[in-house]
N, C-alpha and C positions, 0 to 999 in steps of 0.2 A: 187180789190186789196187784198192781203194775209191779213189777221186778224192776230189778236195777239194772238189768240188762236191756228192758225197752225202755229205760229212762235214757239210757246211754245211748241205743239209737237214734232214740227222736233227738236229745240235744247233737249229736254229728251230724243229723240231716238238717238241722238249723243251723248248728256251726262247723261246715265240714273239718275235719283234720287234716285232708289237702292243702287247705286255704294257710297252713303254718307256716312261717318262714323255716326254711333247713336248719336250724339252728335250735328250734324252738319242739319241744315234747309234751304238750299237751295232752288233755284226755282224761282217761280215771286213773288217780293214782292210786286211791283206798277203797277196797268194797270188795264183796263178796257179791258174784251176778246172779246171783240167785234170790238175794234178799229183797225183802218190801222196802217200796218204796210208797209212802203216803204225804210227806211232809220232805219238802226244797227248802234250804236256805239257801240267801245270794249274800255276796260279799268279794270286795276286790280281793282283800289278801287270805290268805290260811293262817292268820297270825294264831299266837295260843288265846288272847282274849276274845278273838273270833270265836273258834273252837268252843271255848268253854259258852259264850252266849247262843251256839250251833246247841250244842249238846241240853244246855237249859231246856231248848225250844220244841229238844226230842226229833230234833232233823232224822231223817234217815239217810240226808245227801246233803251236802254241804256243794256249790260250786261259786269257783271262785275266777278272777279273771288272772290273778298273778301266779305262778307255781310254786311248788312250796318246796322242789327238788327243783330248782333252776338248775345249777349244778352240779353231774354227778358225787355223785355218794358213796363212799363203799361200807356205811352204816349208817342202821335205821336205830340204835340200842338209846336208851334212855341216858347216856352218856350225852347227848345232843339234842336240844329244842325238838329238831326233826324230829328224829325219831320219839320223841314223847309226845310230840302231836298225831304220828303218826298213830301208836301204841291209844291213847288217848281216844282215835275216831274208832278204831276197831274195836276197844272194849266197849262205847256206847253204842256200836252197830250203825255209826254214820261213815257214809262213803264219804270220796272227794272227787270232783270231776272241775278239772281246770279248761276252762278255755281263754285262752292265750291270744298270739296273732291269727289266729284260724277266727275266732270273735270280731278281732279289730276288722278282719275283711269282710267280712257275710254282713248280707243283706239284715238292716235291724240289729247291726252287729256293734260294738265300743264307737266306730267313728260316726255310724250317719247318728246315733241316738245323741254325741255330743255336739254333729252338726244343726239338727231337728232341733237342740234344745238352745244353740244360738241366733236360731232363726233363718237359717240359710236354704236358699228353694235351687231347682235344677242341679240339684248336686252329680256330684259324676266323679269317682275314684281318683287320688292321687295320684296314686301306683297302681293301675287297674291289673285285675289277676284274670287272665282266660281261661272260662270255666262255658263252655257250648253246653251245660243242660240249666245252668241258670239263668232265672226269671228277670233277676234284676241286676246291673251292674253290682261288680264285686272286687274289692282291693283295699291295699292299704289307704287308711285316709281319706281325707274327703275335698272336694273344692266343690262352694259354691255362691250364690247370689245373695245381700241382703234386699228386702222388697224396694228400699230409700238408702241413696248413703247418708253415710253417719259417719264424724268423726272417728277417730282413732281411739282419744279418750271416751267417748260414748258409747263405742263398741268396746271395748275393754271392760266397764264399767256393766254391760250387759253379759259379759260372759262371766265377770267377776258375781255379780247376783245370782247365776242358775247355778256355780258347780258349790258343791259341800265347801263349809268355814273349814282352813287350816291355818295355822300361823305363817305358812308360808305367803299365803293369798297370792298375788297375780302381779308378774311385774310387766313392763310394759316399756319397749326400744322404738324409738320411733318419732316426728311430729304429731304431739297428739291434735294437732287441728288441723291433720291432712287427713283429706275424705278417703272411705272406707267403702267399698263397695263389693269387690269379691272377696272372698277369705277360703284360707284353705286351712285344715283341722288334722293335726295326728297326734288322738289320745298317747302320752308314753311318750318315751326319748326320742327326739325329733330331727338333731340338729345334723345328721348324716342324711338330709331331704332338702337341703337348698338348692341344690341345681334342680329337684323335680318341683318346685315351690316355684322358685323363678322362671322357670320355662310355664307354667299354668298360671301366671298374671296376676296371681293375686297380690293384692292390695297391704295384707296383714298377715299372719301365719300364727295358729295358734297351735301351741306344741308345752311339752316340759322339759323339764332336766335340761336346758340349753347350758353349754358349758360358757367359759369369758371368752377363749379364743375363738373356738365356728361363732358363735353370736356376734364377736367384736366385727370380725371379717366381715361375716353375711353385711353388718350393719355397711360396715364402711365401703364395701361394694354398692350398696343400694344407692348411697350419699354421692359416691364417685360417678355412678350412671346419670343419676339425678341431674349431678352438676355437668354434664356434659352433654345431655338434652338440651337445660336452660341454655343452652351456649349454644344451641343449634346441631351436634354433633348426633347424629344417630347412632343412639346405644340402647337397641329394643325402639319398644314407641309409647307414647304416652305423656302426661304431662314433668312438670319437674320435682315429683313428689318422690320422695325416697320410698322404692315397696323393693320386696315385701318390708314391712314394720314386724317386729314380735311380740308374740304375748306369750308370756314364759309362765306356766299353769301346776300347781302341784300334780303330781304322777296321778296319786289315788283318785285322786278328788276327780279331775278330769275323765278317767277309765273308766267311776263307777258310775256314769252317766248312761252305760248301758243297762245298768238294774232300773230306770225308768221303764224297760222296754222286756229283758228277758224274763223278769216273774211271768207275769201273765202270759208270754208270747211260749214260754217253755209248760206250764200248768193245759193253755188249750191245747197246746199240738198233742202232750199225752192224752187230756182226758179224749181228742179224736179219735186217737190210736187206740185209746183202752175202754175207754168209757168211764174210766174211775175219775173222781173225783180228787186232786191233787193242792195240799193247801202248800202257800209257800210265804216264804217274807223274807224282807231286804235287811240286812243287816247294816244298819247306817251307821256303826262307828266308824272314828276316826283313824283310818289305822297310817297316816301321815305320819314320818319318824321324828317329824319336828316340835318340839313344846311348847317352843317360845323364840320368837323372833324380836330384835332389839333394835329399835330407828335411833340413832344418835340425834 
């Protein structure tokens, strides 16, 4: 049966560890490499009610796109969540293997699976990563074409249908009757990518976690160029539409647009590598921290 050590290779040579931001420690956090592996679960976070529906399922590997040790630790003891999830995958004999921004960049990786599932064609890197042995463009993010424009509200309204129900659901800055044509996509906290968002033209900018202030600015920047287009004043080019617009996306919900894509794309590349037969499944809870949202 495949070990957990060729599992691990084939998920880095799908999602390198290169492709991380500096900042970001991705990889296996739980597991013994010697162990079987027959059964993948997927799943954005390590939460514990993950966990315990991983261990239901008789996982031997759990991966997930969030970390579950974002930051250092100097205990794993049952005194802490952590460490009882930690303690918890070892006594069932399930590993954990995170990929992180190393996912968000790779080919098939968090960003084109959430672009692909917005409908956007010729896409090509936000933040492109130079990588001379890969096949396909690689980086954070994604920009690219829809086939027709569409409003602002009608693209919204489609991105709001593909990602998972959270109560946060989808907010939206912008003229919603200003056409929509390119868009550019960063599953995960976004709002430190406006000057690379405006310099790639797009029209919309879907992202999460935008805060009041970068959101208010970006906004009021787009409105400011706008108005000084319509006035004849060249600032960029274009008509007098306020872009980018935002569409502000729950974290999870948006991220685990990659489990569309890494069950199956992680299950072949082993069973090539092995031959074995690899069963896996998506773990579609909610793991959004939000319960209930309240519109006055």
């Amino acid at each position: 049966m495949t070990t957990l050590y060729q599992a691990v290779e084939v998920l880095e040579t799908l999602y390198p560890l290169a492709y991380a931001e500096e900042w970001d420690e991705p990889g296996l956090i739980v597991g013994d490499m010697g162990s079987k592996v027959g059964r993948i679960a997927f799943a954005a976070d390590p939460s514990m009610s993950v966990i315990d529906e991983a261990v239901a399922w008789h996982a031997d590997l759990l991966v997930c796109h969030h970390p579950l040790l974002f930051r250092p630790v100097h205990a794993v003891s049952s005194q802490g969540v952590r460490g009882a999830i930690v303690s918890r995958l070892y006594r069932h004999r399930c590993a954990l293997w995170v990929g992180h921004t190393n996912a968000d960049a790779a080919y098939r990786g968090v960003a084109q699976a959430a672009a692909d599932a917005f409908g956007l064609h010729g896409q090509r890197p936000l933040v492109p990563r130079d990588d001379p042995d890969a096949v396909h463009p690689v980086g954070l993010g994604r920009v690219g074409e829809l086939d027709e424009p569409e409003s602002l509200e009608s693209f919204a309204r489609r991105v709001a249908a593909v990602l998972p129900k959270t109560q946060l659901g989808v907010q939206v800055a912008g003229d919603l009757d200003a056409p929509v044509r390119t868009v550019a996509v960063l599953p995960g906290s976004g709002d430190s990518l406006f000057d690379e968002v405006r310099a790639s033209g797009a029209d919309v900018y879907v992202t999460s976690d935008l805060r009041h202030h970068p959101a208010t600015d970006a906004m009021e920047q787009a409105r400011y160029e706008a108005g000084m287009r319509a006035r004849g004043i060249a600032l960029g080019t274009g008509d007098a539409n306020a872009r980018p617009a935002l569409i502000n996306t729950a974290h999870s919900a948006i991220e685990s647009l990659w489990f569309r894509y890494a069950p199956a794309d992680v299950a072949r590349a082993l069973g090539d590598a092995t031959g074995d037969r690899i069963d896996t499944t998506w773990i579609t809870r909610n793991t959004d921290p939000w319960t209930l949202s309240i519109h006055a």
